[in-house]
N, C-alpha and C positions, 0 to 999 in steps of 0.2 A: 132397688133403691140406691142413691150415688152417699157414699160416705162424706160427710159433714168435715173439711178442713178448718181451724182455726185461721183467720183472719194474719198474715200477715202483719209483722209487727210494722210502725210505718216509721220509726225512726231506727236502725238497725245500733247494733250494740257490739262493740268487740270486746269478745268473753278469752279472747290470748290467756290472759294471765287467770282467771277462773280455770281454764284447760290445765294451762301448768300447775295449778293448788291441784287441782283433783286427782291428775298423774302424781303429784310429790306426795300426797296423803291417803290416795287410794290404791293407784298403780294400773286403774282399770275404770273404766264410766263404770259398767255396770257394778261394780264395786260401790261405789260415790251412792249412784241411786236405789242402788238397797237399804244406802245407810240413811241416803235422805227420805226414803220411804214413797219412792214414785218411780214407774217404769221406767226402761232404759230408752225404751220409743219419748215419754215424754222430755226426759232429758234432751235427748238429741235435738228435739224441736228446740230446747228453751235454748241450748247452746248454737241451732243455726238461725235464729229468728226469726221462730216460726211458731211462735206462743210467747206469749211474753210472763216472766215468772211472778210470780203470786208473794206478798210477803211474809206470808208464816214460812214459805221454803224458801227465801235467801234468808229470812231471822234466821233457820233451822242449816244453812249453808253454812252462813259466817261461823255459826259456834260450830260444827263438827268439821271447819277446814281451817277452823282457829283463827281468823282472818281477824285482824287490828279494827276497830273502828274506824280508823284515822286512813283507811285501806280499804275501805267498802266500796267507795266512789270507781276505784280503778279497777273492779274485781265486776261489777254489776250496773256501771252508770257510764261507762268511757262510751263515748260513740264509734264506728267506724268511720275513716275516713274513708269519703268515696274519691277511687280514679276518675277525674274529667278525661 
C-alpha cells in the first residue's frame, strides 16, 4: 500500500526568520519539536512546505519562542518570493 503525502501547501511560506527563533531558542529542530510536542519528521514538513501548520501549534510556537504579537505575521505569514 503507497504511503499518504500531505497535499502540498499551494501558497509557499518563508519560515527564514522562524529558522532563526528556533536555532536562537532551541539550538536544534529536534529540540524546538519536543518542546512543541510534534515530531521532528512533522516539523520538517511544516518548515519546507509541505503541511501547512495547524493553530494550536503556532499559538503553542509564538509563546515558547516568545515571539511579539506585533512579529507573528513575519515568523508564519511572509510569503516566499518566487525567482521568475
Amino acid at each position: 500500500m503507497a504511503s499518504v503525502k500531505a497535499p502540498k501547501v499551494a501558497y509557499p511560506h518563508d519560515f527564514a526568520k522562524l529558522r532563526g527563533k528556533i536555532i536562537e531558542k532551541y539550538g536544534k529542530n529536534y529540540a524546538f519539536a519536543a518542546a512543541l510536542g510534534i515530531s521532528t519528521h512533522t516539523l520538517s514538513e511544516r518548515l519546507n512546505n509541505q503541511r501547512p501548520w495547524n493553530y494550536d501549534d503556532i499559538s503553542r510556537a509564538i509563546e515558547i519562542l516568545e515571539i511579539p504579537e506585533t512579529e507573528v505575521f513575519d515568523y508564519f505569514f511572509a510569503k516566499q518570493i518566487q525567482n521568475s
